[in-house]
C-alpha positions in Angstrom: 128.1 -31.7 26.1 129.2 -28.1 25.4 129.7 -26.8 22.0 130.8 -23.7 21.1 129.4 -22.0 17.8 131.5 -19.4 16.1 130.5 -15.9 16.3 129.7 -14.3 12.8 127.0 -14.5 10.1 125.4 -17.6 8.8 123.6 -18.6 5.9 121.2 -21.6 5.7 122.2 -24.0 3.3 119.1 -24.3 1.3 120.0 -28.2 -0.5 120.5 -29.7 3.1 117.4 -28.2 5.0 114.1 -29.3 5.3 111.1 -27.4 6.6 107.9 -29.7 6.8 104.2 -30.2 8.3 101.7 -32.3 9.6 98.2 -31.9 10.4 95.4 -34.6 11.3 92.7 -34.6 9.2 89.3 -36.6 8.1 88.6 -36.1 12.2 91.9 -37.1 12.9 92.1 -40.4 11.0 94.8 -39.1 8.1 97.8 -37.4 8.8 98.9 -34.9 6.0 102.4 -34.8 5.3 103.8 -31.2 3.4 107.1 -30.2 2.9 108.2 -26.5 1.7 110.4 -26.3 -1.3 111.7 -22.8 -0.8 113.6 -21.6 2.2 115.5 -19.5 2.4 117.6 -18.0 5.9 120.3 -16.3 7.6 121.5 -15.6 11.0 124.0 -14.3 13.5 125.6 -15.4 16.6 126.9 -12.7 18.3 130.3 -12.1 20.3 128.1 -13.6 24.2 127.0 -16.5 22.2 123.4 -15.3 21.7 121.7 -15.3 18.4 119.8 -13.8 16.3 117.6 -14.8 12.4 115.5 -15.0 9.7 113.8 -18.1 8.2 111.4 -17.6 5.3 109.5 -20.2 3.1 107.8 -19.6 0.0 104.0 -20.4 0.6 102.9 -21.8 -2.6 106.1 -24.0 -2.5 104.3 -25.8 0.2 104.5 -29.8 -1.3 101.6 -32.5 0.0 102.0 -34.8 -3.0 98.8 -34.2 -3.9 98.0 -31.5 -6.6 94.4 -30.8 -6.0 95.0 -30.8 -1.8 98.0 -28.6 -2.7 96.2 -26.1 -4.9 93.7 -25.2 -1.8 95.9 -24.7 0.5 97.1 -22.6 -1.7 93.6 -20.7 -2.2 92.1 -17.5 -0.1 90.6 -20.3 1.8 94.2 -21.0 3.9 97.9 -19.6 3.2 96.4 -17.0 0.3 99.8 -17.2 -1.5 98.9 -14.4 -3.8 98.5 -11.6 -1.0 100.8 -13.5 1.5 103.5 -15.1 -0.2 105.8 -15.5 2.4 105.9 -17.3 5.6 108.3 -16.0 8.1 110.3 -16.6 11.7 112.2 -14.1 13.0 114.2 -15.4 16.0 114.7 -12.7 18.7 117.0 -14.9 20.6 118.6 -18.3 20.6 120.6 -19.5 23.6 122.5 -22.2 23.7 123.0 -24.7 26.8 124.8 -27.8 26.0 123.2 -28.9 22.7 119.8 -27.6 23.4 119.0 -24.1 21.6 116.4 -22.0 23.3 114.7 -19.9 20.5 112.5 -17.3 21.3 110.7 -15.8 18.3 107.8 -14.1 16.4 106.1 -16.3 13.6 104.2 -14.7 10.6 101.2 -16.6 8.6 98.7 -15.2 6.5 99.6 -11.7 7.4 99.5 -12.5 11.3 102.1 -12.3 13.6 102.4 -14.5 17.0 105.1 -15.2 19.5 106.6 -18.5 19.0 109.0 -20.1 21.3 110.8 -23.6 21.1 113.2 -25.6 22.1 115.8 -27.0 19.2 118.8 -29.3 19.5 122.4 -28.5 17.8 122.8 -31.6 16.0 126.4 -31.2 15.0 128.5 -27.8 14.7 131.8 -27.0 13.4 133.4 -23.8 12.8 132.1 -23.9 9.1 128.6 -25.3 9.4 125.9 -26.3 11.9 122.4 -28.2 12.2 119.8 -27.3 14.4 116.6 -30.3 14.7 113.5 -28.7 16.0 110.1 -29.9 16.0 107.2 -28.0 17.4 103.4 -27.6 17.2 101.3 -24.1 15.8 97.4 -23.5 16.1 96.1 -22.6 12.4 93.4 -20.6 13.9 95.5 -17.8 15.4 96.6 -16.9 11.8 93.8 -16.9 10.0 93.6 -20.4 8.7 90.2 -21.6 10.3 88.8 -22.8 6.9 87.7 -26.3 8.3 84.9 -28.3 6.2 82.7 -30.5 7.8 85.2 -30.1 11.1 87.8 -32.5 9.6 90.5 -30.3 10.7 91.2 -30.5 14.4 94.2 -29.7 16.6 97.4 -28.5 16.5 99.8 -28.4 13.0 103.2 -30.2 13.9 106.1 -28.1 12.1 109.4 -30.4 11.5 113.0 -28.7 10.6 116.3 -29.6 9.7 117.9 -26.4 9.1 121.6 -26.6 8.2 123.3 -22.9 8.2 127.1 -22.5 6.5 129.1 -20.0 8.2 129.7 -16.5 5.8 133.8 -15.4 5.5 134.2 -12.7 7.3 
């Protein structure tokens, strides 16, 4: 399946995206489950089909459903909301081939900066709006976020987005 995205600015539809996370923890035998409240996004697919982007979340609006767990990870112990408020991707390219998006882009947590590359999948796309799925996995330790207690925090953080961008008049 080919699908052609218009060229053109695009806004991410805050209401119908989702950005969330889940890490293993108690040595692996709980999965915790967060979701970010705040996202916000834009981005631009230029005239060769080739794009470009921001997505940024609001660190303390990261949601575990659990008040005490949410207040540390909002502590100087992990994301340190009140000197790094923000948690952002900037995409340096995205190509599409068939439904599959290749993003190639530069993550910042905690102040740090890493590549991050993934693969996404167009979900549906119209000349007014588009989805993109993506799922992929992030080591805590190379932004900062070692703070593991007794070692109950092992492996990789799974990130999980539905991000739904609305296409700007010209």
């Amino acid at each position: 399946m080919t699908v052609a995205v218009e060229t053109g600015v695009w806004q991410l539809d805050q209401a119908a995206s989702t950005v969330g996370i889940s890490h293993k923890t108690m040595w692996g035998l709980v999965n915790v489950k967060g979701a970010f409240g705040t996202v916000t996004g834009q981005g631009e697919v230029r005239p060769d089909g080739s794009a470009i982007g921001t997505l940024t979340l609001a660190a303390a609006s990261l949601d575990t459903k659990n008040a005490k767990r949410d207040k540390h990870l909002r502590s100087a112990d992990l994301f340190d909301v009140e000197k790094f408020p923000e948690i952002t991707f900037a995409v340096r390219s995205a190509e599409l081939t068939g439904d599959t998006v290749h993003v190639v882009g530069q993550l910042t947590v905690h102040g740090i900066s890493r590549p991050q590359n993934f693969t996404a999948r167009l979900k549906d796309a119209s000349a007014e709006a588009l989805t993109l799925d993506a799922e992929f996995t992030v080591d805590r330790d190379q932004f900062g976020l070692g703070w593991n207690q007794l070692g109950m925090l092992r492996g990789l953080t799974t990130v999980t987005t539905t991000l739904r961008f609305l296409r700007t008049a010209a």
